[in-house]
C-alpha positions, -999 to 999 in steps of 0.1 A, spaced: 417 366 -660 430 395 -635 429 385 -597 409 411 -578 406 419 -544 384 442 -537 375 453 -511 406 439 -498 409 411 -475 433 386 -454 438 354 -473 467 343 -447 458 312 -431 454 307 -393 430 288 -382 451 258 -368 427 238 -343 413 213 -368 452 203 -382 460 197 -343 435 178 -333 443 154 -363 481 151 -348 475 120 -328 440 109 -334 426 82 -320 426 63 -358 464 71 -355 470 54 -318 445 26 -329 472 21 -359 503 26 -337 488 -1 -308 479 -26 -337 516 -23 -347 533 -32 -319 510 -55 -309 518 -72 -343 558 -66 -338 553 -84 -302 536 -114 -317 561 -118 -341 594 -113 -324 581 -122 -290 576 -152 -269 555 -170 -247 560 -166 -206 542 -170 -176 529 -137 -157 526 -151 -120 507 -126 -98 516 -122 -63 492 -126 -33 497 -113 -1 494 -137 29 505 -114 56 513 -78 56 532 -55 81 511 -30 83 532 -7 103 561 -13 83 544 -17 49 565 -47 45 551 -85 30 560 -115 57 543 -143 31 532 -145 -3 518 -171 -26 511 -176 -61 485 -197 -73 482 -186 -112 502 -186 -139 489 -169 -170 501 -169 -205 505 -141 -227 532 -125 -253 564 -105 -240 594 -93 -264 626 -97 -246 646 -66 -247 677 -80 -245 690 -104 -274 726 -106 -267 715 -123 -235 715 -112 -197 718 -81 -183 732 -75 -153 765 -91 -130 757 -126 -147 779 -151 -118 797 -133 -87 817 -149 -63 808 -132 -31 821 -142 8 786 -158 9 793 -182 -19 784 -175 -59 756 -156 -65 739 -151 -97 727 -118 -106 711 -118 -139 685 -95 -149 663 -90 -182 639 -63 -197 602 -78 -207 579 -59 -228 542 -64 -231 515 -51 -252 494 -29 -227 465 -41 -252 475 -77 -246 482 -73 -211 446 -65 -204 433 -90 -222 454 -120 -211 466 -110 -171 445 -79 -157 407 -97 -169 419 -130 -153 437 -123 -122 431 -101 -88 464 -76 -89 477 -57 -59 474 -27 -85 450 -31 -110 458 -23 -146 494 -27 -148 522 -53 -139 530 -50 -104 567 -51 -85 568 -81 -69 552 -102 -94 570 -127 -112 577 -139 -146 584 -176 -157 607 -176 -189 597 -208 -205 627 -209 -229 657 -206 -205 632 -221 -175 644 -190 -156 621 -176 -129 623 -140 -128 607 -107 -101 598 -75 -116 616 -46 -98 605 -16 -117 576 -12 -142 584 21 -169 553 35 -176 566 62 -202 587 46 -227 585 54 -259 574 88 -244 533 93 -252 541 89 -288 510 104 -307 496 115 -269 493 74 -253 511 49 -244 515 10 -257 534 -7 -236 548 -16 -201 586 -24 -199 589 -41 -163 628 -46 -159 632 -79 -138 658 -95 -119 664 -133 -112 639 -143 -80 653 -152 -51 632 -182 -37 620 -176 2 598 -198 11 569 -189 -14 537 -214 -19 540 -218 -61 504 -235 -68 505 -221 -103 492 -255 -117 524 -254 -140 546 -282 -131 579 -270 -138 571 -240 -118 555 -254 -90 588 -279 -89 602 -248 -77 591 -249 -45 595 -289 -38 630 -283 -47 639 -256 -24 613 -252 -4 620 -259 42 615 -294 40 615 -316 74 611 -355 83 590 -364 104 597 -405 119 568 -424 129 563 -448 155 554 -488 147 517 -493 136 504 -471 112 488 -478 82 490 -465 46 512 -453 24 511 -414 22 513 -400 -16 538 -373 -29 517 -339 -31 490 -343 -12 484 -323 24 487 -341 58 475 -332 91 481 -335 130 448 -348 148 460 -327 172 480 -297 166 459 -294 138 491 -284 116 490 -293 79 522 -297 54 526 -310 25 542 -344 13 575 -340 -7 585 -379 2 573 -411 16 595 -436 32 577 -468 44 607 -487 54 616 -465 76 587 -447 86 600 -412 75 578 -388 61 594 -354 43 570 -324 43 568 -286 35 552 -255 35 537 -265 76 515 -242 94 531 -249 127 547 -272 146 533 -312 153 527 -325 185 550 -356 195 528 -381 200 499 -376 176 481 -387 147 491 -374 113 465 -387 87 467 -381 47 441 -358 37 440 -380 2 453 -415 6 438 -418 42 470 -432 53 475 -431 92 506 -425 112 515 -419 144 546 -395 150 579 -402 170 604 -376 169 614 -347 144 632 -315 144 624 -284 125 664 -274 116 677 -298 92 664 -291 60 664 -317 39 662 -295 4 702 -283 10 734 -299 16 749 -307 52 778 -287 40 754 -257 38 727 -260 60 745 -262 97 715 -251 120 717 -286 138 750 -281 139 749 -250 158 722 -257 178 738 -290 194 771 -279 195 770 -244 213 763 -263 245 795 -272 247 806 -232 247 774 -216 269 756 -233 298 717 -224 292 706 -235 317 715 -203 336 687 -179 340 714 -151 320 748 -173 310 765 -136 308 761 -122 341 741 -105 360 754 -70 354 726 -48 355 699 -67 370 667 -50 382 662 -81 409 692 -85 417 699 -60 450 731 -78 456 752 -57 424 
């Protein structure tokens, strides 16, 4: 049978719009997401996404003066580095050996939704956010994320599946950790500024590790790290101010009642003696400047002073 065409037309093909628009389909990034969010189950593991809160903000400066974290969510990362730590690892530094490792976690973007941004308030909704920290269950490490890469892989099939947040050991500053996870929330006991407070003859009670005490009259609550009934030492932490010498500190739990003698808010009792030498300084540089002068350096440049 002879081919015939007549009248003659254009049997070249160029109507590509239906052929592009099935190049990354939505079928196709349903199939791609349910792939890695398969690989991440598999060859992942289980960590703690701890979302920051912001106490007080500088709002000139844009910088955070206090944080807390009171959750502690579960949910799948793959760990991006299998040969171990990234970064420095131990430096010996003029301040002492400091320990700069860092790590690369991966999550599902899927997953992410589902198990951190529907349960928790985040500064920036939808994503991980700088400044939030993860708990690494495995090693009992306590990392901060520093940078969240939003395009990697790049848009494969026109979307993309996961956030890579590239962390960095956390430095501990004084943060409230009331995640409800004990070995985190050991975090803070352990390091946190703790003080002792000594009480005077006559109280009654016996205060209990964890729970909140306050001044009757400062109206200052802390929180009990240790109880010492022998000698009428009580160590606290995370204070909202300073106690009044004499007053009554009660436990907000046990009821116990106490009436305090003398403290000082420089020696910590979470570090060393070796380290921590505010006391130190602050009793011995009597010895070097007289403060009781109005200006112990002279009174160069005075404005009340007509004399100079």
């Amino acid at each position: 049978m002879a081919f015939s065409n007549d009248p003659p037309n254009d049997y070249v093909f160029r109507d590509h719009t239906n052929l592009l628009k099935a190049n990354g389909s939505a079928q196709e990034q349903t199939f791609i997401e349910n792939l890695i969010v398969e690989s991440i189950e598999i060859y992942g593991q289980d960590i703690y996404y701890l979302p920051r809160t912001y106490v007080n903000k500088d709002t000139i400066f844009q910088e955070v003066e206090n944080s807390n974290f009171t959750q502690a969510l579960q949910v799948r990362a793959y760990v991006n580095n299998v040969e171990g730590w990234e970064g420095q690892g131990e430096l010996l530094s003029k301040f002492g050996v400091r320990i700069e490792d860092k790590t690369t976690f991966v999550f599902s973007r899927e997953k992410f939704t589902e198990k951190v941004d529907d349960n928790a308030v985040l500064n920036v909704e939808g994503r991980p956010n700088e400044g939030d920290l993860i708990w690494f269950p495995s090693t009992k490490h306590l990392f901060e994320i520093k940078f969240v890469e939003a395009e990697r892989p790049f848009y494969q099939l026109g979307k993309g599946y996961v956030w890579e947040c590239q962390c960095e050991l956390f430095e501990y500053s004084d943060e409230q950790l009331d995640t409800g996870v004990a070995e985190i929330d050991a975090i803070e006991t352990a390091f946190a500024n703790a003080i002792t407070v000594n009480f005077a003859l006559g109280g009654t009670g016996d205060f209990t590790v964890g729970e909140v005490v306050a001044g009757g009259t400062s109206n200052v609550t802390a929180e009990v790290k240790a109880w010492d009934s022998t000698n009428r030492q009580l160590q606290v932490y995370n204070r909202t101010g300073i106690f009044t010498v004499p007053e009554t500190v009660t436990g907000q739990t046990s009821g116990a009642s106490w009436t305090s003698a003398s403290y000082n808010t420089l020696n910590n009792t979470n570090t060393a003696d070796s380290i921590d030498q505010n006391y130190s300084f602050e009793t011995e540089d009597d010895d070097i400047i007289d403060f009781t002068e109005g200006n112990p350096f002279g009174t160069i440049g005075s404005t009340t002073d007509t004399t100079i």
